[in-house]
N, CA, C and O of each residue as an XYZ file, in Angstrom:
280
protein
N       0.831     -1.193      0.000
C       0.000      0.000      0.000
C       0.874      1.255      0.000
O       0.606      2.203     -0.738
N       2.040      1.258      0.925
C       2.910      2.503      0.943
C       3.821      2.463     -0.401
O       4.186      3.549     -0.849
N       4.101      1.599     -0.886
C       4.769      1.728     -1.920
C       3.443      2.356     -2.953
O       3.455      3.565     -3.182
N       2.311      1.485     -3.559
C       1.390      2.618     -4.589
C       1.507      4.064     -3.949
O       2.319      4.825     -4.474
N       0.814      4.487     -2.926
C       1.086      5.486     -2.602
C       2.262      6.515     -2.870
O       2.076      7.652     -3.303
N       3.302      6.056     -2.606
C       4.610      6.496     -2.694
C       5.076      6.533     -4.322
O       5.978      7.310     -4.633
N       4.637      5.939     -5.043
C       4.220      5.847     -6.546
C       3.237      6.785     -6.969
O       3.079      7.002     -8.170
N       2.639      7.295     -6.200
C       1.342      7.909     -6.897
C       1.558      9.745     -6.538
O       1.253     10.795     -7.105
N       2.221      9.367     -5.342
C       2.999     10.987     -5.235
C       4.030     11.466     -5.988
O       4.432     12.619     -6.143
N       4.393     10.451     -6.424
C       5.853     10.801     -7.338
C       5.470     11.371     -8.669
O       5.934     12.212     -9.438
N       4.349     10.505     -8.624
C       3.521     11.114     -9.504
C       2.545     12.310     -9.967
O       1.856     12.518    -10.966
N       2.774     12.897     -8.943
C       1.734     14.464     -8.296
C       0.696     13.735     -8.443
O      -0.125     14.259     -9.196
N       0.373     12.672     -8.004
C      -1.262     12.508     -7.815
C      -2.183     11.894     -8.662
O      -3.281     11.427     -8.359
N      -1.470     11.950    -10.087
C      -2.139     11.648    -11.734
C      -1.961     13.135    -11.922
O      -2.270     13.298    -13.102
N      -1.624     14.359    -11.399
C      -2.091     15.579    -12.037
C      -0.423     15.909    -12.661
O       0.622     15.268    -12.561
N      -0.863     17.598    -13.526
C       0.991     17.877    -13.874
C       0.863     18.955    -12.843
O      -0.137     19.653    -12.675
N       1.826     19.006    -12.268
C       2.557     20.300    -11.458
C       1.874     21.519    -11.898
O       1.399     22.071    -10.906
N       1.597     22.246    -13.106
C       0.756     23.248    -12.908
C      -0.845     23.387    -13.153
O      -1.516     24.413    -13.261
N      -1.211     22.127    -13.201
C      -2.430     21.991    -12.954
C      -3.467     21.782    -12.037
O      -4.668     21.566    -12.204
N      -2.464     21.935    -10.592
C      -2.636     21.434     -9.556
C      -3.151     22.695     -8.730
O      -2.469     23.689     -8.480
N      -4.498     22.477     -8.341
C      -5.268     23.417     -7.390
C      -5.849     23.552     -6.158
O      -6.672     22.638     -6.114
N      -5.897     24.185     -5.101
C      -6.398     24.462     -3.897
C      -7.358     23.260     -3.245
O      -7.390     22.746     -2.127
N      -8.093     23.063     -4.418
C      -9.145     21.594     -4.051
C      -8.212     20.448     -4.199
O      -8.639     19.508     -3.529
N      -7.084     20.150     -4.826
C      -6.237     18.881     -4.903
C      -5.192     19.420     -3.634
O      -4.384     18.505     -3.474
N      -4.956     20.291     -2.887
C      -4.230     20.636     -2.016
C      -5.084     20.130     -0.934
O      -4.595     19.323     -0.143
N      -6.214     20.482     -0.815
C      -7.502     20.555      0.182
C      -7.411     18.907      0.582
O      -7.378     18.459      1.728
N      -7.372     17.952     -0.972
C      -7.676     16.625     -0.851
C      -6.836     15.585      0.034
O      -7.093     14.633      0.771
N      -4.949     16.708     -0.722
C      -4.388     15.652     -0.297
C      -4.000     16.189      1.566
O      -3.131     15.610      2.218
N      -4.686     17.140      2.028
C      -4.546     17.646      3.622
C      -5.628     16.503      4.329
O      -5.689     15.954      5.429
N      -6.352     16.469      3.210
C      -7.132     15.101      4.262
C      -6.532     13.804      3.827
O      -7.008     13.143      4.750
N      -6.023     13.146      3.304
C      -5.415     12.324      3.017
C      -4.012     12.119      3.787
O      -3.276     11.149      3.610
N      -3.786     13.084      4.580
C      -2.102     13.590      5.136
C      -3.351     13.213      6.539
O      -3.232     12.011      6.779
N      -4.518     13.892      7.538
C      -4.922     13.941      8.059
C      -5.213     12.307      8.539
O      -4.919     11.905      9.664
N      -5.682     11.663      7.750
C      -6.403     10.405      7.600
C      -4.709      9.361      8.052
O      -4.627      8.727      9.104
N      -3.785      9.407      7.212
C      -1.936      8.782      7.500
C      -2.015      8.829      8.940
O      -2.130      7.811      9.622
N      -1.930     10.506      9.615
C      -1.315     10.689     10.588
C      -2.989      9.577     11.614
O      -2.810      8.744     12.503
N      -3.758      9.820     11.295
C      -4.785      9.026     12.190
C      -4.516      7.348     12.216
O      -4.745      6.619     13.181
N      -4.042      6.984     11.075
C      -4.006      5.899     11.151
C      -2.411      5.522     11.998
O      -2.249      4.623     12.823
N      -1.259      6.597     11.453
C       0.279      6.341     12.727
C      -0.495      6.553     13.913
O      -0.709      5.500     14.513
N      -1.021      7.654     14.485
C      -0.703      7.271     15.811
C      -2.014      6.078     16.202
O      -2.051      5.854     17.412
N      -2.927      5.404     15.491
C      -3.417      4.092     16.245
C      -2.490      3.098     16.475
O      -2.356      2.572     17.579
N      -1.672      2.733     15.245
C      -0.685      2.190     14.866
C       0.411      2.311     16.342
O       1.027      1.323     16.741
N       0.489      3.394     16.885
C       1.830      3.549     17.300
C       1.793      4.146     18.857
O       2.733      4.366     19.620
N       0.507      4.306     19.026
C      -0.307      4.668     20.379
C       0.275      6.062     20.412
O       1.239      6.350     21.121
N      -0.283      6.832     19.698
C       0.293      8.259     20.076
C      -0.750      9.279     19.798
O      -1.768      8.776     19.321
N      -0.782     10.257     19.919
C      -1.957     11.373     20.323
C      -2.696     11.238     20.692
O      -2.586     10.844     21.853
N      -4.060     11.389     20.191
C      -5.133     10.865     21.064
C      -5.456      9.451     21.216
O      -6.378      9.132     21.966
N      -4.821      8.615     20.610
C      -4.577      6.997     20.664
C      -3.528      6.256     22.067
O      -3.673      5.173     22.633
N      -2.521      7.308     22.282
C      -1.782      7.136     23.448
C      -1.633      5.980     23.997
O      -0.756      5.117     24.012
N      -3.787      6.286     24.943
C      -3.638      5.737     25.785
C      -4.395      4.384     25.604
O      -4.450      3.486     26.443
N      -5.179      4.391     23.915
C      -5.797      3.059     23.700
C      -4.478      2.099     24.166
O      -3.285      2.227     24.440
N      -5.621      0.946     24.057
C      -5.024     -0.639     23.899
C      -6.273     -1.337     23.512
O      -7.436     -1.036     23.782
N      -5.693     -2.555     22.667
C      -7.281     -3.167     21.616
C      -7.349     -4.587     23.127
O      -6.503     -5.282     23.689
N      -8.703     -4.425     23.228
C      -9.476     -5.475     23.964
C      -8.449     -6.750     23.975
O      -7.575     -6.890     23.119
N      -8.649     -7.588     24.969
C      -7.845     -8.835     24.652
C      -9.292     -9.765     24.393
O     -10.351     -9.712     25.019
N      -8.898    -10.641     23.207
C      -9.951    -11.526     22.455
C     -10.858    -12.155     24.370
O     -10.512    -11.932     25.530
N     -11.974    -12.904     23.810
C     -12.764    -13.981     25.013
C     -11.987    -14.952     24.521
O     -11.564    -15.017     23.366
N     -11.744    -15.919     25.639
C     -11.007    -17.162     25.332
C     -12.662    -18.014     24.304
O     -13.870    -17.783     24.353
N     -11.892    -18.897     23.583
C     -12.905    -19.653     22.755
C     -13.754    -20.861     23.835
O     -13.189    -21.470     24.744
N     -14.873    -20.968     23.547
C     -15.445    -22.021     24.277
C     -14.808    -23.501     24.120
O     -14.666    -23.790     22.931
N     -14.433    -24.402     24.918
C     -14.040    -25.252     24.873
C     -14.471    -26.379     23.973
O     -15.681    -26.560     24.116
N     -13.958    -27.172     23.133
C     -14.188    -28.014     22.174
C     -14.736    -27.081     20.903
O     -15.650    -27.547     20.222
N     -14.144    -25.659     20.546
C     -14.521    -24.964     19.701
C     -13.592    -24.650     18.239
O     -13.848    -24.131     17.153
N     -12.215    -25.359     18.965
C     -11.360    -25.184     18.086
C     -11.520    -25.372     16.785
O     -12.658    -25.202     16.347
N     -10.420    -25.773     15.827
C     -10.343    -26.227     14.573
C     -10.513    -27.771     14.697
O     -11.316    -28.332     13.951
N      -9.805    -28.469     15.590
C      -9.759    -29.734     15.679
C     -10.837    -30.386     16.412
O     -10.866    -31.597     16.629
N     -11.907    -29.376     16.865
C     -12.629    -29.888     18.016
C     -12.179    -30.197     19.247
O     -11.043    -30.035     19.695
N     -13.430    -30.792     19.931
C     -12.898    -31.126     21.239
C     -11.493    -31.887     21.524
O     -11.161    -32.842     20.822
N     -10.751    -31.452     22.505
C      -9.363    -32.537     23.013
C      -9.217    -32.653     24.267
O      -9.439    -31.710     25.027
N      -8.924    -33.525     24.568
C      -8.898    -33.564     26.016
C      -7.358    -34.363     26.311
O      -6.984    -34.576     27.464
């Protein structure tokens, strides 16, 4: 995914350098907005900090792949 991306900027976007306007500036500030939301879940930082993701319910017994074992 970071590599297209990183491909697609190199690319100005699909646009040429002087065709490029306030609304494609606008787009890619939310797109820069949306990165940084997804680093800090990723990385527990800003308002993510202080998350932590749930720890799973253990599975009911004899639920596995193999079924019951004893």
């Amino acid at each position: 995914m970071f590599t297209r991306l990183q491909a697609l900027s190199d690319d100005h976007f699909g646009y040429a350098p002087d065709d490029v306007t306030w609304d494609h500036v606008g787009t890619l500030g939310y797109y820069a907005e949306l990165l940084k939301r997804i680093m800090d879940m990723a990385f527990r930082e800003g308002e993510h900090a202080e998350w932590r993701p749930r720890s799973p319910a253990p599975a009911p017994r004899g639920s596995g792949r193999w079924g019951s074992v004893s």
